[in-house]
N, C-alpha and C positions, 0 to 999 in steps of 0.2 A: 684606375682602381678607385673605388666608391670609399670616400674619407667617413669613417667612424662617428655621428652624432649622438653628443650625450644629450641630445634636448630629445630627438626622435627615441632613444633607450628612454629617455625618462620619461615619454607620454606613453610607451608599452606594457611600461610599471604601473604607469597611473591606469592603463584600463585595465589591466587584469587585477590591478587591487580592486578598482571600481567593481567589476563582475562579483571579484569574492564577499564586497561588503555586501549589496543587494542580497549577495544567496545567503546572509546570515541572518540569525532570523533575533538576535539580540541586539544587533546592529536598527532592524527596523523596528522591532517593539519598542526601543526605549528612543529613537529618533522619532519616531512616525504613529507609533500607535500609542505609547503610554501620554507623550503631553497632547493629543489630538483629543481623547478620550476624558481627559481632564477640562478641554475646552470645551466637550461636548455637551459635559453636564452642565458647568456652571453657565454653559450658554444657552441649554434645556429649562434650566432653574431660576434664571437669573438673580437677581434681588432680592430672592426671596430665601435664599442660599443661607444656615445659619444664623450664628446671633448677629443682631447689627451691629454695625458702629458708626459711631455720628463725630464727624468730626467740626467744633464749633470754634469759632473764630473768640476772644474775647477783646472787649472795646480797654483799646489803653486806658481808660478812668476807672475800669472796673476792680470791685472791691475783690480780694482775692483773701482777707483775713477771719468772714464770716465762717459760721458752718458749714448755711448752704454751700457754698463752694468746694469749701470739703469733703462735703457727701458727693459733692456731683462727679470732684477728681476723682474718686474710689470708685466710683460706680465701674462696672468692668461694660468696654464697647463704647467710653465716651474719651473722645481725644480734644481735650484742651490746650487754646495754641494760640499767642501772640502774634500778627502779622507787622512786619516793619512798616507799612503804610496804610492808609485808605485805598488806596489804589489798590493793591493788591488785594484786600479782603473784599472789596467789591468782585475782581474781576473772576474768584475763586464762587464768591454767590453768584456771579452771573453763569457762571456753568457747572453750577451744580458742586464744584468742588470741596465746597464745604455745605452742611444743611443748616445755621444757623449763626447769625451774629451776636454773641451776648452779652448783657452788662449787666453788672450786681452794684448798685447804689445805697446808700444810707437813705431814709428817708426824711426830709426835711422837718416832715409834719409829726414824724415819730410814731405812729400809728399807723399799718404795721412798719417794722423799723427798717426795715430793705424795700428797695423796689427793686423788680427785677421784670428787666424789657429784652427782647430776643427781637429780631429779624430776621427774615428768610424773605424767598421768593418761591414762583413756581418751579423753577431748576429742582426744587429739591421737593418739589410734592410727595415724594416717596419716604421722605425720611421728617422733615420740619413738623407733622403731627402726632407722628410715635414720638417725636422727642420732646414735645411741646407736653403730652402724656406722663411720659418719665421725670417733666420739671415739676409739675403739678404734683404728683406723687411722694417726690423728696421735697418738695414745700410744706408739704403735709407730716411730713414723716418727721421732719425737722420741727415743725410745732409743737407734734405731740409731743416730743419727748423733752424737748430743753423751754419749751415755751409754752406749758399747757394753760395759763394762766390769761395767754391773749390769744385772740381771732384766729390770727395768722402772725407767721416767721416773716413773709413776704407777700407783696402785691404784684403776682403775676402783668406784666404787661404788653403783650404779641402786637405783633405789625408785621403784616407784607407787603414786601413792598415789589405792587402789581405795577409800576412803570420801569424796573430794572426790567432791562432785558436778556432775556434769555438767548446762550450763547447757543449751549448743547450741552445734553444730561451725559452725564459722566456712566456711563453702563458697567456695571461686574467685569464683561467682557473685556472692554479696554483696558480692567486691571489685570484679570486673568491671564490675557492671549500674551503678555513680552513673557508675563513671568514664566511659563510653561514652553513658550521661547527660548528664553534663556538657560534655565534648565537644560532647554534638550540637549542647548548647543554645549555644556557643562558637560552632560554626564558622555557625549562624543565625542569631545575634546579629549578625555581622562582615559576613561573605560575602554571607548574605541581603540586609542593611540599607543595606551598600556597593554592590552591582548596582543594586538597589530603585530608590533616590535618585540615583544617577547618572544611570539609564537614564533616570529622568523628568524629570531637570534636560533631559537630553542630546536627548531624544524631544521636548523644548519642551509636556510635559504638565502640569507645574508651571506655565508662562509662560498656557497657555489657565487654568488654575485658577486666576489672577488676576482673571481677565478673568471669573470670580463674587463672589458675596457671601460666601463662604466663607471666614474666617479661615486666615491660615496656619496657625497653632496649630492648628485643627483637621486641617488637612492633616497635621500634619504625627504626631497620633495616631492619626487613622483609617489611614493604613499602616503605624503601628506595633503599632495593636493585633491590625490583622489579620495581622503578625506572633507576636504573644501568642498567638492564638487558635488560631495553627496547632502551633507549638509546643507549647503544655500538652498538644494533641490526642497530638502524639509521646510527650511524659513518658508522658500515660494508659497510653498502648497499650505501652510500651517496660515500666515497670513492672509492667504486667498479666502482658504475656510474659513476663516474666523469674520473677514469682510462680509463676504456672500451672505454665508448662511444667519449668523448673528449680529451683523451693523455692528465689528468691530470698525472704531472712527482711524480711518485715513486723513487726516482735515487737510491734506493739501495732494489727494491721490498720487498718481505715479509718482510724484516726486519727492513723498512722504513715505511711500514705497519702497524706494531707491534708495532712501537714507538706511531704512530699516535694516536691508541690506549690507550695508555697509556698517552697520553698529555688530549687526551680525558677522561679518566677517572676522571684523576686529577683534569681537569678543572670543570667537572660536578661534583663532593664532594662540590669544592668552592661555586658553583653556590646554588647547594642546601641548603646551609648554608641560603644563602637567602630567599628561602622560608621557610623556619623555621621560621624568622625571621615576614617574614611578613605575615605569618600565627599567629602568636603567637601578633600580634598587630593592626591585623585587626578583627574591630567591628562586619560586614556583610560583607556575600560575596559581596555585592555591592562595599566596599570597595578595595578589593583586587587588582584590574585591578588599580587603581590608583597606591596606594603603589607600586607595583609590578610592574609598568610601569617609576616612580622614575628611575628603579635601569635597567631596562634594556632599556629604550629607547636613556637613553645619552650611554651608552655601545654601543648599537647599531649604533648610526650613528659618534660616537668619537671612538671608539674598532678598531678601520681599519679592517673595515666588508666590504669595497667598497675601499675605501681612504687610504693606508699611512699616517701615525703622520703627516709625514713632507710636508705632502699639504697642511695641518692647517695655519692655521695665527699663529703667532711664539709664542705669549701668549697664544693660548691654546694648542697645543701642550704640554705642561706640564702635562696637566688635561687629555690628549687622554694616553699621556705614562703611565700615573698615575694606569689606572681601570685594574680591571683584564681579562678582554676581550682580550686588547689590547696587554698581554703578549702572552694568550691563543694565539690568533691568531699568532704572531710571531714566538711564537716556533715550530706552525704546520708547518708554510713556511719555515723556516729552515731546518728543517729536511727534510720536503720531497720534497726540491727543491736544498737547498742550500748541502746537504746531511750530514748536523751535525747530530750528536748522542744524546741523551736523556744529559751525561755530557756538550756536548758543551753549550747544553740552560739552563744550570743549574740554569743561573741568573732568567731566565724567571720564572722556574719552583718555587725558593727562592722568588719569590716576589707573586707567586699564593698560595704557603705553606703558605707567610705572611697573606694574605688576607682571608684566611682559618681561621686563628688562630681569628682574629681580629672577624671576621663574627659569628664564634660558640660561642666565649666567649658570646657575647653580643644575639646570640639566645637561648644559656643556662637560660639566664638573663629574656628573654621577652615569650620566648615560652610558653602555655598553655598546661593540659592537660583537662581542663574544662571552 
């Protein structure tokens, strides 16, 4: 007599759940077509995409107590930022990551009473003359009105510097493609996991899978793997296009690839946790889209799915660093831009493991199976 396999039941689950995700068609718009379509454009558009923002490195000696300074912080699209070393603010103008080094001085000779010298390279040809533009302007603007009695506020002073070398321009794309990533892998996690489990509690297809040999536990992997399964499928394809079509940066291909992979996985376990959760505490499917939109919609637009932490207004940025979105996403861009290794984001990965931990406990807690 042929001994009873709960591994062989649980890959039976896994493909007929498999079959049923494919034939949904909510399952593939918000996997496959809504963040594809987000890359499309901004990979159609590039650069040219909205307001800018320029993010500028400032020289530890610079004056931070003037106007100018002040006007320049307010200015909306300009992110000023202290780097702990030379080293680093180099190697951020070597590719592009920042468009500008700056330093606000007193001036010696007092006439005009600031000197103000910026730096750049060719990395940032796209942004270092619109910005270069905008200093000119609030130098101006800063004269007129607290200083009309002299020339000038300040003595603009520009330098590029044509022997730093250029690593590689940092493209929209490469910011674009984790965040829309990440998202996907969010709102599949959630959305997905929370339908999934509800509709089988609710359709009493859970109640007949009792009524086998079948451990719950394996039930209860077989449709979550065949959520894993369908997912990576998205990562592949969503990555591939974004390589091919738009020179989204691989800097160290397949095996920058492979990482990607793997932050995806990770991310999507966490994610799923959630809808465990709000499966197991929602009434009606009516409910779910609420609950389930809780948990991804501040993710969604605080996660830097569009935005950097540090375009936030400085109180919430805390709350952006905080979600787990917001790690996912960082560690994608790391690796496959900044070309760190799965160790280098280790932090990132420790604080997505934390969120894991916290999310199962408590779906352990609230989950149903009736």
């Amino acid at each position: 007599m042929r001994t009873y396999s709960q591994v062989r039941a649980m890959l039976a689950i896994t493909k007929a759940s498999l079959k049923a995700i494919f034939r949904s068609p909510s399952a593939v718009v918000f996997s496959f077509i809504f963040p594809f379509v987000f890359i499309l454009v901004f990979g159609f558009i590039g650069d040219n995409a909205g307001r800018r923002t320029y993010k500028i490195a400032l020289e530890n000696e610079c004056d931070t107590t003037n106007d100018l300074y002040k006007a320049l912080r307010a200015t909306p699209g300009v992110i000023l930022k202290r780097f702990n070393s030379t080293d680093s603010v180099n190697t951020e103008l070597e590719k592009g990551g920042i468009a500008a080094v700056l330093n606000i001085r007193k001036n010696s000779m007092g006439n005009p009473p600031y000197i103000v010298s910026f730096r750049s390279n060719s990395a940032s040809n796209d942004k270092w003359p619109q910005f270069r533009n905008l200093l000119e302007s609030l130098i101006n603007a800063v004269s007129n009105i607290n200083y009309s009695n002299r020339p000038s506020y300040a003595q603009l002073d520009f330098n590029q510097d044509r022997d730093v070398p250029v690593i590689r321009a940092y493209k929209t794309i490469d910011f674009i493609l984790p965040g829309q990533l990440g998202f996907s892998l969010l709102s599949t996690g959630v959305f997905g996991v929370a339908f999934m489990f509800f509709n089988l509690r609710n359709t009493l297809v859970l109640k007949r899978f009792f009524a086998t040999p079948i451990n719950r536990s394996y039930i209860v992997l077989g449709e979550a793997l065949s959520r894993v399964i369908f997912q990576m499928l998205t990562a592949i394809i969503v990555i591939i296009a974004g390589r091919f079509l738009f020179g989204f940066t691989l800097i160290h291909g397949l095996e920058t690839f492979m990482e990607m992979l793997v932050l995806s996985f990770i991310g999507l376990v966490v994610f799923m946790g959630f809808g465990f959760i709000v499966s197991g505490i929602a009434k009606s499917d009516s409910t779910i889209p609420p609950f389930a939109n809780l948990i991804t919609l501040p993710q969604f637009l605080l996660g830097g799915t569009f935005f950097p932490a540090d375009a936030f207004p400085k109180w919430l940025q805390p709350i952006s660093k905080a979600l787990p979105l917001t790690h996912l996403n960082t560690a994608l861009r790391n690796v496959a831009f900044e070309g760190q290794n799965l160790w280098d984001v280790r932090g990132e990965i420790m604080v997505l493991l934390l969120w894991g931990i916290i999310v199962y406990a408590i779906a352990i807690k609230v989950f149903r199976w009736e």
